[in-house]
C-alpha positions in Angstrom: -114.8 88.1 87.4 -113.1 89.1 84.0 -110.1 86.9 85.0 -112.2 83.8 86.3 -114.3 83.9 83.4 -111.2 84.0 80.6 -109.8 81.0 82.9 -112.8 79.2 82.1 -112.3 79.9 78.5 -108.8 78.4 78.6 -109.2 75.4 80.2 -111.8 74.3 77.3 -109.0 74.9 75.4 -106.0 73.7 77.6 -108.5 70.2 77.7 -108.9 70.4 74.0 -105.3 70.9 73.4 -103.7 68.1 76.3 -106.6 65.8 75.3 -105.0 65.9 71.5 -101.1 66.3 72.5 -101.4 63.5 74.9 -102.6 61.0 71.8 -99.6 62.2 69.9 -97.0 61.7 72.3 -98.6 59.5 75.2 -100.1 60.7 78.4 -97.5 61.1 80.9 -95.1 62.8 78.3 -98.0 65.0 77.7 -98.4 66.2 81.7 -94.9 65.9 82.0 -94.4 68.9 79.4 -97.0 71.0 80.6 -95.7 70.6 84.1 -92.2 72.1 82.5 -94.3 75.1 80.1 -96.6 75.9 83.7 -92.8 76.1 85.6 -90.6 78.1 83.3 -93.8 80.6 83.2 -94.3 80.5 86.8 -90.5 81.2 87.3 -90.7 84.2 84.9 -93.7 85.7 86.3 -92.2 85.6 89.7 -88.9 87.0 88.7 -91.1 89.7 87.0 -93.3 90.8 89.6 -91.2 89.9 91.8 -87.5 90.2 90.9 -87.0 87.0 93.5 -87.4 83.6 94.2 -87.9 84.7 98.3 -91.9 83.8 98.1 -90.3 80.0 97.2 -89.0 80.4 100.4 -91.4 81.6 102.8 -93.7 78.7 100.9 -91.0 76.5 101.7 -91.8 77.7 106.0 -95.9 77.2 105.3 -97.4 73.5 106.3 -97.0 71.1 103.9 -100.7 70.6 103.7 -100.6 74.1 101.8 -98.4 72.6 98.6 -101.8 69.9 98.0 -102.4 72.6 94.8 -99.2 71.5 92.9 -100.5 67.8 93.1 -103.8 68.8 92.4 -102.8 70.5 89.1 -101.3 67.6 88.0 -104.2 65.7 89.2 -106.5 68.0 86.7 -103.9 68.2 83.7 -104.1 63.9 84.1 -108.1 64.2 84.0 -108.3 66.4 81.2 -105.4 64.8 78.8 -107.1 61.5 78.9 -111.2 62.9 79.1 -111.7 64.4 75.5 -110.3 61.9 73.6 -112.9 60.0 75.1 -115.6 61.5 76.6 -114.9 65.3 74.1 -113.9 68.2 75.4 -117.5 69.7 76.6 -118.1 66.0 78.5 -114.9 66.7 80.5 -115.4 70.4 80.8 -118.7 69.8 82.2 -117.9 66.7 84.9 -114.7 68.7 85.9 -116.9 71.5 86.7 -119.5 69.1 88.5 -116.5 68.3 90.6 -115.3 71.1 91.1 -118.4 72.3 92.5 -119.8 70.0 94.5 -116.0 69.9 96.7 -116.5 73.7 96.3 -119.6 73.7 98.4 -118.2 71.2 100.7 -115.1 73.4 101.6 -117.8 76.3 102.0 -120.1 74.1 104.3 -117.9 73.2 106.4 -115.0 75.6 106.4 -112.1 73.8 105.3 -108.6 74.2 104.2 -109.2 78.0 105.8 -112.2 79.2 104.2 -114.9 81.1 105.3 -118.3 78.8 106.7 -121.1 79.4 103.4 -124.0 77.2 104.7 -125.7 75.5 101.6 -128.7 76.4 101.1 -131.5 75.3 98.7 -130.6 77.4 95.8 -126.8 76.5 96.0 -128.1 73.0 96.3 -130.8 73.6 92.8 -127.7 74.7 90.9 -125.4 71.9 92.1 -128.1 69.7 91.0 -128.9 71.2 87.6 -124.7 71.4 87.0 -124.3 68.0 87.7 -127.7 67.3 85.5 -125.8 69.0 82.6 -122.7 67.5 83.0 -124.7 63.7 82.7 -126.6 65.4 79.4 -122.8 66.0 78.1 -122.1 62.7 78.6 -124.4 62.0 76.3 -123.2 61.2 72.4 -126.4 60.7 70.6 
C-alpha cells in the first residue's frame, strides 16, 4: 500500500516535471530521455538485485502480448508530457486516473490479460462514477 501510494505521489510529479521538460525541449525529445533515465535505472536495479541480465532472457521466451507494458509506458509518459501544459497537472492526474480505472474494472470483470474474475458491483460502479465526476470537475478552470 505504502509503495502504491508514494507511486501516486510521483507521477503528480513525473506529470508536472515531463509536462514542463517537454515545453523546453519538444515532446518527443522529452519521452525520448525519460525512456533513456527509466532504462539505465532499470538496468542497474536488475544488475543489483539481480547480478544478471538472465530475466531479459526468460522475458525474451514469454508471448509477445506480455511486452504491451513497455509500449504502454511510453503511451502514459506521451499523455502526461503534453496534458499539464494544457489541461495542469491535477486535470491530467485526475483523467489518467479515470482511465486507469475504468480499464482496471474491465480487466477485473472480465478476467483479462491473466487476472483474477472481480465482478463489478454497484459500489465499484459509485466510485468509478464519482472518479470520473472528479476528473470532469478538474477539468474545469474557473
Amino acid at each position: 500500500v505504502a509503495l502504491t501510494a508514494t507511486a501516486g505521489l510521483a507521477g503528480a510529479v513525473q506529470a508536472a516535471v515531463m509536462g514542463e521538460l517537454g515545453e523546453r525541449v519538444g515532446i518527443v525529445p522529452a519521452i525520448t530521455f525519460s525512456a533513456i533515465v527509466a532504462l539505465l535505472c532499470g538496468l542497474a536495479a536488475l544488475l543489483v538485485w539481480e547480478r544478471s541480465f538472465a530475466g531479459v532472457r526468460a522475458t525474451l521466451n514469454e508471448p509477445a502480448w506480455l511486452w504491451i507494458g513497455g509500449l504502454m509506458s511510453i503511451y502514459i509518459v506521451l499523455a502526461i508530457t503534453v496534458g499539464p501544459p494544457r489541461i495542469g497537472v491535477a486535470a491530467t492526474i485526475g483523467v489518467v486516473i479515470a482511465g486507469n480505472l475504468v480499464m482496471a474494472a474491465v480487466i477485473d470483470r472480465y478476467g483479462l490479460f491473466g487476472q483474477e474474475v472481480i465482478p463489478i458491483d454497484r459500489w465499484r460502479l459509485l466510485g468509478l462514477l464519482l472518479l470520473a465526476a472528479g476528473a470532469a470537475l478538474l477539468l474545469s478552470r474557473t
